[in-house]
C-alpha positions as a printed NumPy array, in Angstrom:
array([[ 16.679,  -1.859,   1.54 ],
       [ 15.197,  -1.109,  -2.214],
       [ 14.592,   2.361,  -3.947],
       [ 10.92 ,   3.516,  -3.149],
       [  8.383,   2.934,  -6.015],
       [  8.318,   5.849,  -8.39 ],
       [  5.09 ,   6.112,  -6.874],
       [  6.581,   7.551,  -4.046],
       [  8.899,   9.968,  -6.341],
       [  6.734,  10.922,  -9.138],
       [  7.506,  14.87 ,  -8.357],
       [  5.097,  17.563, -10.075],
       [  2.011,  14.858, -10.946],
       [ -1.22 ,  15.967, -10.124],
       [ -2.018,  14.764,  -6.598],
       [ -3.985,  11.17 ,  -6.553],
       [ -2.375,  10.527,  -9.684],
       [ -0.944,   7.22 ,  -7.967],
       [ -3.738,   6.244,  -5.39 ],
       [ -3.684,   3.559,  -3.   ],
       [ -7.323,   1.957,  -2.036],
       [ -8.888,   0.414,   1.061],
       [-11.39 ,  -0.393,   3.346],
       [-12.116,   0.203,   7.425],
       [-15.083,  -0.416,   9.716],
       [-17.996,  -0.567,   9.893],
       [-19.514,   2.032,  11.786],
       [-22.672,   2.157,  13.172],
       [-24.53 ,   4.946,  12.35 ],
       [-28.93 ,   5.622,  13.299],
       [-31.171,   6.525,  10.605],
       [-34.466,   7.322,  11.708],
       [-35.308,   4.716,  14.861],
       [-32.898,   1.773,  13.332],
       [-29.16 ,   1.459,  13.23 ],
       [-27.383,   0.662,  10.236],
       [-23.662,   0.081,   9.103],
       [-21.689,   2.244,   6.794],
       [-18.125,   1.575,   5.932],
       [-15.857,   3.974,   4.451],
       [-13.363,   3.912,   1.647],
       [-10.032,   5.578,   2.397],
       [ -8.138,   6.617,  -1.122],
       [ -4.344,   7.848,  -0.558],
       [ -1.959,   9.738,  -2.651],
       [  1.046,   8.218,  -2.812],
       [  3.526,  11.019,  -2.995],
       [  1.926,  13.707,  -1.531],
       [  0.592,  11.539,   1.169],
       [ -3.203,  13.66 ,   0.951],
       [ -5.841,  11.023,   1.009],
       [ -9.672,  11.343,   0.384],
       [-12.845,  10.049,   2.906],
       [-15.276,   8.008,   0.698],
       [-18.443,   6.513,   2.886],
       [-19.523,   2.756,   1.065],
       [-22.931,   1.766,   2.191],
       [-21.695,  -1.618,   1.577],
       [-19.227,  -4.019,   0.66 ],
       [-20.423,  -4.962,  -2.789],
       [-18.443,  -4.732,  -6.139],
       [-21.073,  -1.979,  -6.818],
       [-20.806,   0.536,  -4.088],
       [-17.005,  -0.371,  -4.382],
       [-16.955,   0.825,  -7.83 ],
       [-19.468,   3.661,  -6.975],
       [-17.27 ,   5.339,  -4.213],
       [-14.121,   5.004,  -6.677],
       [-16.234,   6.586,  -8.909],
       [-17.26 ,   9.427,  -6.85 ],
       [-13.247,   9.836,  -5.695],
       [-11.801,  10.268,  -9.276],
       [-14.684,  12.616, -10.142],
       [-13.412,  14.893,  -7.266],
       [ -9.954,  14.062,  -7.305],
       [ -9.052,  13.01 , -10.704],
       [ -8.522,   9.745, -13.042],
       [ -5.464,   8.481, -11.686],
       [ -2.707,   6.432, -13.106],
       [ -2.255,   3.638, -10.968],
       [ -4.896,   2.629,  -8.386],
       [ -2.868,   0.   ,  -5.394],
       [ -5.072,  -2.23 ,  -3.021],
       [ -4.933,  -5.574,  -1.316],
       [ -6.335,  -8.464,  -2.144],
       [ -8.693,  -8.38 ,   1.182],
       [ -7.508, -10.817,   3.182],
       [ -4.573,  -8.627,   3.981],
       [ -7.355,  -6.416,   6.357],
       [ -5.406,  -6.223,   9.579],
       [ -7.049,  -5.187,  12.432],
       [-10.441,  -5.185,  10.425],
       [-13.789,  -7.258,  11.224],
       [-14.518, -10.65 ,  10.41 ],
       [-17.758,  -9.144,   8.163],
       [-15.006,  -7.033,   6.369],
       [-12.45 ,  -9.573,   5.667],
       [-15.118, -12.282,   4.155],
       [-17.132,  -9.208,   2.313],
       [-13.596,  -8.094,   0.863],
       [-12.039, -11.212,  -0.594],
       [-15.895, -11.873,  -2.579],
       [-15.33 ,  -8.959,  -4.047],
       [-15.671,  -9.339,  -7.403],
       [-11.476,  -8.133,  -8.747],
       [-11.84 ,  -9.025, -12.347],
       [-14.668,  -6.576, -12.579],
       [-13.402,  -4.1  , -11.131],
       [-10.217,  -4.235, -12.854],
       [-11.708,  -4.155, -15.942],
       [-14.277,  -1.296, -14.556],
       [-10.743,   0.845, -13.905],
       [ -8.813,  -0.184, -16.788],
       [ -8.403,   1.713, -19.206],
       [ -5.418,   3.227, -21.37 ],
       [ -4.848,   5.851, -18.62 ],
       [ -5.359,   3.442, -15.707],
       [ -4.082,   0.441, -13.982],
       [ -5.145,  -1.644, -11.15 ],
       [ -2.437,  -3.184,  -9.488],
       [ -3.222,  -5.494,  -6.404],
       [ -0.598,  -6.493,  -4.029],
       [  0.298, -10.129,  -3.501],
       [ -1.741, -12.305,  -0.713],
       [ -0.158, -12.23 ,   3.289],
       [  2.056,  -8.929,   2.126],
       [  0.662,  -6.192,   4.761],
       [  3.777,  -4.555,   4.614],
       [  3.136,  -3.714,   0.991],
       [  0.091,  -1.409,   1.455],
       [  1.945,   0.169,   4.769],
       [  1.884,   3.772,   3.093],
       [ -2.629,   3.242,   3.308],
       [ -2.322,   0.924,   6.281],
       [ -0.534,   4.177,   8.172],
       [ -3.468,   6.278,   7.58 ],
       [ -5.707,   4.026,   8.133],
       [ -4.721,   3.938,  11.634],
       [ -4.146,   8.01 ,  11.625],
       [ -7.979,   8.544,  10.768],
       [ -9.491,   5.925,  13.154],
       [ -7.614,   8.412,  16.147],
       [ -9.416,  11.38 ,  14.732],
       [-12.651,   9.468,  14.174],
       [-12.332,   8.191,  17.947],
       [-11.581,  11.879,  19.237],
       [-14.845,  13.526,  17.12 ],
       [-17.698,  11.08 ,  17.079],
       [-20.161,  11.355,  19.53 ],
       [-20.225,   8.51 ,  22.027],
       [-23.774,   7.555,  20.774],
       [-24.665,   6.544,  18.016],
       [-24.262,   9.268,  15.077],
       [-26.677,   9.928,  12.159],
       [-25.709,   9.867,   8.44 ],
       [-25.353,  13.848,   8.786],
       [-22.848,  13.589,  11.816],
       [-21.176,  11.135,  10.614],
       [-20.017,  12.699,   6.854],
       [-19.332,  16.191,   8.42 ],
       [-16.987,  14.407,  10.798],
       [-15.381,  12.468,   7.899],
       [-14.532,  15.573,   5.934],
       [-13.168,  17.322,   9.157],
       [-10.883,  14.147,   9.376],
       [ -9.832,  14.4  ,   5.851],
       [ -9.033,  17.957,   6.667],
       [ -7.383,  17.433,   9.724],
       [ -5.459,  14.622,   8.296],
       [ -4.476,  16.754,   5.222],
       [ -3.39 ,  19.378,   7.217],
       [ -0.494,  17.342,   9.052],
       [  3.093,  18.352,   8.619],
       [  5.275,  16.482,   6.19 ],
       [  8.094,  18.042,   7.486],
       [  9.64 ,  19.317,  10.457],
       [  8.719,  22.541,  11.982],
       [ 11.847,  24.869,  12.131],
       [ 12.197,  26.057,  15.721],
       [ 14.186,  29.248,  14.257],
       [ 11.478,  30.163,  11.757],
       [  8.175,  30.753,  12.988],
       [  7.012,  32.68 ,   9.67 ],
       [  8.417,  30.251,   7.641],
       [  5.024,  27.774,   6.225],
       [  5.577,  23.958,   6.78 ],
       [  4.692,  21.212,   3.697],
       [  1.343,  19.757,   4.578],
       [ -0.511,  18.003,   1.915],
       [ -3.45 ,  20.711,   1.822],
       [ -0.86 ,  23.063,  -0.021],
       [ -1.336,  20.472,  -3.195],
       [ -4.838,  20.244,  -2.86 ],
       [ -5.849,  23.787,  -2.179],
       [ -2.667,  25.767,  -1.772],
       [ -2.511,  26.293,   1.938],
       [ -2.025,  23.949,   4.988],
       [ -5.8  ,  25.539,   5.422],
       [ -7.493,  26.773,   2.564],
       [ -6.458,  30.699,   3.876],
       [ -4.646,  33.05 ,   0.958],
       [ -1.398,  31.004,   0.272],
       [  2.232,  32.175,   1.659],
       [  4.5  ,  32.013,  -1.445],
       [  7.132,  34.932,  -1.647],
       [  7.159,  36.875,  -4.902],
       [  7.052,  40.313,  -6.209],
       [  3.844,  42.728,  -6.527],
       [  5.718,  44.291,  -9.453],
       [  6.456,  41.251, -11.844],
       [  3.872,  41.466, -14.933],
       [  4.567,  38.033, -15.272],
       [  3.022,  37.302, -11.721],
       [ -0.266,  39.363, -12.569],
       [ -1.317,  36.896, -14.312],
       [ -3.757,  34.259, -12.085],
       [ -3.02 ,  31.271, -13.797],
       [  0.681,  32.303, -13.571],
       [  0.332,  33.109,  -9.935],
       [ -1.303,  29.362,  -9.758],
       [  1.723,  27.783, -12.018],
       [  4.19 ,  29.736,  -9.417],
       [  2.507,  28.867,  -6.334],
       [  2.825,  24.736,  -7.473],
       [  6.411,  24.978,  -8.312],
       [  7.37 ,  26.879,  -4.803],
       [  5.53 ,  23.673,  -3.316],
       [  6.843,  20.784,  -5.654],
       [ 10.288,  22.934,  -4.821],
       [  9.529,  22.83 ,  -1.413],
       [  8.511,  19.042,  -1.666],
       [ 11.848,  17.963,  -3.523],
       [ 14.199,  19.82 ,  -0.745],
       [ 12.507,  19.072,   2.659],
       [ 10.212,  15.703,   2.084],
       [ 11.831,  13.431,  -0.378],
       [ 14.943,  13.375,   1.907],
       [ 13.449,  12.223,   4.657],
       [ 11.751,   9.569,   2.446],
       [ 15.069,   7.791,   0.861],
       [ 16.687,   7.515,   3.906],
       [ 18.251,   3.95 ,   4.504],
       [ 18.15 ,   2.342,   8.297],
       [ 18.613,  -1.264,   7.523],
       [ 19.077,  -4.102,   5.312],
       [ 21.942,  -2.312,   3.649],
       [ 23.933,  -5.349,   2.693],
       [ 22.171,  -6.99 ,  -0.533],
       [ 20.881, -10.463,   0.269],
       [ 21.115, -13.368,  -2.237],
       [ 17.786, -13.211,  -3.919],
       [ 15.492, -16.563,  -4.299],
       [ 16.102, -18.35 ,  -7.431],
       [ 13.271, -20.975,  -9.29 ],
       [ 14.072, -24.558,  -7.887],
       [ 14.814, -23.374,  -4.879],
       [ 13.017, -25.537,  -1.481],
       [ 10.8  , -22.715,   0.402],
       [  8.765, -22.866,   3.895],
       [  5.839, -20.347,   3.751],
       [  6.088, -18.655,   6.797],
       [  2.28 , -17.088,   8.027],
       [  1.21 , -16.485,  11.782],
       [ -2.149, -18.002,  11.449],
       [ -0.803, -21.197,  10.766],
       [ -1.52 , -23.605,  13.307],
       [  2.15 , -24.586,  15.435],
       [  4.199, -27.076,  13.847],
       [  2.964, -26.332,  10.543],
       [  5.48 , -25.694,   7.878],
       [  4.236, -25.864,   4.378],
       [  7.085, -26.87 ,   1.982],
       [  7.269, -26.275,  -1.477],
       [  9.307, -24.985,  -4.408],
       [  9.616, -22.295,  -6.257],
       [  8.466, -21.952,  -9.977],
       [  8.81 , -18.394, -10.972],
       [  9.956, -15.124,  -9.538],
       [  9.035, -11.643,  -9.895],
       [ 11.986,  -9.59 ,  -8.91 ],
       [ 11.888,  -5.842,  -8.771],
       [ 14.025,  -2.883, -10.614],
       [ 16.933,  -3.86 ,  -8.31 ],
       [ 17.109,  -7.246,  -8.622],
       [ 15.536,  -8.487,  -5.409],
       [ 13.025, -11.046,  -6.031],
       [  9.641,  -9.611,  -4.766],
       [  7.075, -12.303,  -5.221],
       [  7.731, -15.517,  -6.068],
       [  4.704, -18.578,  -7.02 ],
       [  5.489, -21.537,  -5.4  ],
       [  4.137, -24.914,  -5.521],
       [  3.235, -27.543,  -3.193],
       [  1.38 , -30.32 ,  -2.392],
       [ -1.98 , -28.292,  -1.728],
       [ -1.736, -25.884,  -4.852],
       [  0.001, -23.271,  -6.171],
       [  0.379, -19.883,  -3.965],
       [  1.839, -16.394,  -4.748],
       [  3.713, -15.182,  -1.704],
       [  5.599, -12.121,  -1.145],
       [  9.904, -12.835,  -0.973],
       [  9.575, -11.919,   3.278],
       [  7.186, -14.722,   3.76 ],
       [  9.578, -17.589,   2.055],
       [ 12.368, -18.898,   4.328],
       [ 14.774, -20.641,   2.08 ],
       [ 15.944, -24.261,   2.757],
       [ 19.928, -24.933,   2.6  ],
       [ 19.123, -27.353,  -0.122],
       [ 20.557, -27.646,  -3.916],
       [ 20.755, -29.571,  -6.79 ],
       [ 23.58 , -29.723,  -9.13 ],
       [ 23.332, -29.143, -12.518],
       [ 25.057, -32.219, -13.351],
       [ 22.869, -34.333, -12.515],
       [ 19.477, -32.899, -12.66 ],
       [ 17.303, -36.255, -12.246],
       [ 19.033, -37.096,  -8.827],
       [ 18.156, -35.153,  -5.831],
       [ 21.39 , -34.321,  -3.517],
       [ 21.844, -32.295,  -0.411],
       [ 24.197, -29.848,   0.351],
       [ 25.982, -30.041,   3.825],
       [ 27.513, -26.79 ,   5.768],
       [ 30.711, -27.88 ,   4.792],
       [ 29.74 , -26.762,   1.323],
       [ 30.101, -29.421,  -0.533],
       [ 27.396, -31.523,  -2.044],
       [ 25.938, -35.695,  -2.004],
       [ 23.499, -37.457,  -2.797],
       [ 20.373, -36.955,  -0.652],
       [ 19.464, -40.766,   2.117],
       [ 16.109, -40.284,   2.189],
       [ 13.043, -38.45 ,   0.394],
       [ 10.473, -35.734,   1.317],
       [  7.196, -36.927,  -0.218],
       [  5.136, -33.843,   0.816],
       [  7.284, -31.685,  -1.777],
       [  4.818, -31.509,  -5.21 ],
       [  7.329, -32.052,  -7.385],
       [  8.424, -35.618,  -6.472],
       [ 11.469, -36.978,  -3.872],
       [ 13.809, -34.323,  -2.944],
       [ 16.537, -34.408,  -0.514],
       [ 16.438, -34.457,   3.233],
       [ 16.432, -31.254,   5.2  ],
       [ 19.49 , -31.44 ,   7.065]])
């Protein structure tokens, strides 16, 4: 298992300062006597874990940009803004999926870049990479399920009941509760956004005497540090703990013979192709490699490539060989002409 992103670590940043982006729904909501769809943007801090309810009245690059828009003016210009690439939606709508990848990326990257700020998109058929959004994705929809009306809600309904998620959702426990300590407050990620798990005069223990402390934007300054403090000792443990994949695994090299593994292909169908660049990450695990084949060139994350036991020696680089279990290596029988890059040797 890798180190977390510094995303995940960057201890005393503003909150939203690394954000991670997407899209649920729709929902149907009435207006007047017709019914129309709203969607709504979910926006996620990724080391705090707060995240912020944005409603899109569509899926255009316009209201996409808009509801970013209307996020960083109430939460700040962040950093680093994460998303998929759309077709990543799990669980989502057909209408979302197809609305999501036409979504115009170029613009909005260079809408949202700026010296300050990056967009960073993850690779295609990587879920897994947007699992700290994808998480609260799910977290909302129960709380959405629990307060809407069974009818059909109007536009009023429907935003007060977002913003009671959002503070429902920002009000959840990062930590454990200590069974011995009833008095003593737990980390919730309302304590970074408005200094209490729920928006009542914040615990912090200090003295009535200090001059220091009289102060009200030193009272402010000591109230963040007892929660970054608080943050660093009870959260980021329970973050960096290690469960599997302990033992390092040989990472995929270029040349190497790849199947792209995805469950919606059809059975018995097991793209080959080979690999022309990596992209590994801090600890030298490749991430993403771009592979080619006989269809194109794809970018696939490193957990959707199953590498082939096949090699080349550097010997002879113009003859394709095979290498057996035994270890040792000769010259390939027969070609594979689906690979793109001319003959190679027979998968043993």
């Amino acid at each position: 298992m890798s180190d977390l992103p510094p995303a995940r670590l960057a201890a005393y940043s503003r909150p939203f300062t690394h954000m991670g982006v997407d899209y649920f729904g729709p929902v149907t909501i009435s207006i007047g006597r017709r019914t129309e769809k709203r969607w709504v943007l979910i926006a996620t801090c990724l080391t705090v874990r707060a995240v912020h309810l944005q409603i899109a009245h569509t899926l255009s690059t316009d209201s996409c940009i808009s509801a970013l828009r209307n996020v960083m003016a109430r939460r700040g210009i962040p950093a680093v803004i994460y998303s998929d690439q759309g077709t990543n939606f799990r669980g989502a709508n057909r209408e979302l999926k197809v609305a999501v990848e036409y979504l115009d990326k170029n613009r909005l990257m260079t809408e949202f870049t700026t010296p300050h700020t990056r967009w960073s998109f993850n690779p295609p058929a990587a879920p897994h990479m947007g699992g700290a959004w994808e998480r609260l994705i799910r977290t909302v929809k129960q709380n959405l399920s629990k307060l809407l009306p069974s009818n059909t809600p109007t536009l009023e309904v429907f935003e007060n009941v977002l913003i009671e998620v959002e503070n429902v959702v920002n009000s959840r426990p990062l930590t454990g509760i200590p069974l011995d300590d009833d008095e003593s407050p737990v980390l919730t990620p309302n304590h970074f956004l408005v200094g209490s798990s729920n928006g009542l005069k914040p615990w912090v223990p200090f003295d009535d005497s200090s001059k220091a402390l009289r102060n009200c934007w030193q009272l402010s300054q000591t109230l963040a540090n007892q929660f970054w403090k608080q943050w660093l000792r009870d959260y980021l443990p329970t973050i960096t703990r290690r469960t599997k994949w302990l033992v390092p695994a040989k990472p995929i090299e270029v040349g190497d013979i790849v199947i792209i593994v995805d469950p919606s292909f059809p059975r018995n169908c097991w793209p080959k192709g080979r690999v022309i660049a990596t992209r590994p990450g801090a600890d030298g695990q490749v991430r993403w490699a771009t592979v080619q084949t006989t269809s194109g060139i794809y970018e696939r994350p490193a957990v959707r490539l199953a590498v082939l036991d096949v090699g080349v020696r550097k010997d002879t680089p113009h003859q394709d060989h095979r290498r057996i279990p035994g270890g040792s290596v000769i010259p390939a029988t027969s070609t594979d002409t689906s690979s793109p890059s001319g003959p190679t040797s027979t998968i043993p």
